[in-house]
N, C-alpha and C positions, 0 to 999 in steps of 0.2 A: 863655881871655880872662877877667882878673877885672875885675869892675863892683860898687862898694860903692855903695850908697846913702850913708855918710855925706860921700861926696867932694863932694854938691850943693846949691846955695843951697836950693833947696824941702823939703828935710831941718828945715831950722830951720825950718819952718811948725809943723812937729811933732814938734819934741822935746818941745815941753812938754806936750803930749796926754798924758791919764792911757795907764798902760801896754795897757792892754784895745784905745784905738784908736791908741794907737802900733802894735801888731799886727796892727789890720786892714789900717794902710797898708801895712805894709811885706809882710804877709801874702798883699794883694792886686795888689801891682805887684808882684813876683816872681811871683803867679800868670801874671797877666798878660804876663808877660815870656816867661816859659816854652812859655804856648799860643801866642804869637806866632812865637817861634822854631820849635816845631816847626811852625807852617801855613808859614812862611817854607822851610823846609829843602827840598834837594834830594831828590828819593825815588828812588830806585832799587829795593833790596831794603826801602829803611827802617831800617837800621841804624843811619844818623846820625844821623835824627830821632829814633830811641829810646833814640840814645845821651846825650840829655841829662839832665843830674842837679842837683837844687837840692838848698841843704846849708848846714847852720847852721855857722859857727866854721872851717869847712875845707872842701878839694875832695872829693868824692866824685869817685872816678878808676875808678870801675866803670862798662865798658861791655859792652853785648852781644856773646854771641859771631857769627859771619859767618852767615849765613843758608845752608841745605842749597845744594849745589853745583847742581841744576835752578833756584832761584831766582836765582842767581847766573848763572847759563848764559840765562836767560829773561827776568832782569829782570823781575820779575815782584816785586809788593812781598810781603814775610814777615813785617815788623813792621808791627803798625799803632800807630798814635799814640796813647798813653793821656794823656788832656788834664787828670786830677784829678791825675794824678803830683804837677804842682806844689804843689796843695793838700794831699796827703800828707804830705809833708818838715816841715807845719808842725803837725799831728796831736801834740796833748797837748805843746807847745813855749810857752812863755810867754819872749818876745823880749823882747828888753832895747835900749835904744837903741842901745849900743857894739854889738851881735852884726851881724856880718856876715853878708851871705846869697851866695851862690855859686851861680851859674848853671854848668853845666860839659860839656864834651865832651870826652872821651879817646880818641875814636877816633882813631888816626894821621894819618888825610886830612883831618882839622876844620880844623887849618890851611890847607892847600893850597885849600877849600871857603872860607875866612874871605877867601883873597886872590884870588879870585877864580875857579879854576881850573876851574869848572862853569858849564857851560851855562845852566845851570834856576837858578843864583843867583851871575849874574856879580860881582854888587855884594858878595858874602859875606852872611851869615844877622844876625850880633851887630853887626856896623854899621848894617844897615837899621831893626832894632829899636831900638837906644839911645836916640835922638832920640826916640821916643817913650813911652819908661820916662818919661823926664823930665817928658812933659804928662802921662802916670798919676801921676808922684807929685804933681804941682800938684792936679791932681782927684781924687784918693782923700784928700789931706789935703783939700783943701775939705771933703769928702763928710766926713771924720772930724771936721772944726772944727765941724759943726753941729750940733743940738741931738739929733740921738736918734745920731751920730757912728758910723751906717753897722753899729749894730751894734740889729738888730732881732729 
């Protein structure tokens, strides 16, 4: 599923912000996004939740491999959820207003997970989130329009 930030009216709150807090916002509601999605995600062994990847300009189409066959047989989780992931991707990255950021799942089943086909997240994972990416980018650009602009 791709989701751009510049598709949204609260974009234009801050493009004009010097580039430093054009970054935090965008830096910060992808984080944001990211941790949501995986607290949202179905967990079984943890694969899908760990299969999520943020990514400047393009997908990243890298996902984990399956979890040992007792994990799998046990249901038993093997991955756990690493929540700075999202804030890695932006590590020594100076954004630009055009750069896109990509949220991403390449596991085979993320689909079937997206339209419903789970138990543990009937609604899908990227639908229950988006709605409120959109009140983060309103309030992370608030947070950047004001005078010390989130960056302390």
């Amino acid at each position: 599923m791709k989701f751009k930030l510049s598709d949204m009216s609260a974009v234009l709150k801050f493009q004009k912000l010097p580039i430093d807090r054009l970054n935090f916002v965008k830096r910060e509601v992808a984080s944001e996004a990211y941790r949501r999605l995986g607290k949202r995600s179905p967990v079984l062994t943890g694969r899908y939740r760990a299969g999520f990847n943020v990514s400047i300009n393009g997908i990243d189409y890298t996902a984990p491999n399956p979890a040992p066959s007792e994990y799998i047989k046990y249901r038993k989780e093997y991955y756990k959820f690493d929540e700075s992931k999202g804030q890695k991707a932006f590590e020594g990255v100076t954004l630009q207003v055009t750069d896109e950021i990509f949220i991403s799942n390449s596991l085979p089943y993320a689909i079937a997970i997206e339209n419903g086909h789970s138990r543990k997240a009937p609604e899908g994972v990227f639908r229950t989130v988006i709605p409120e990416i959109k009140e983060d980018i309103k309030r992370f650009a608030g947070i950047a329009a004001n005078k010390d602009g989130g960056l302390k």
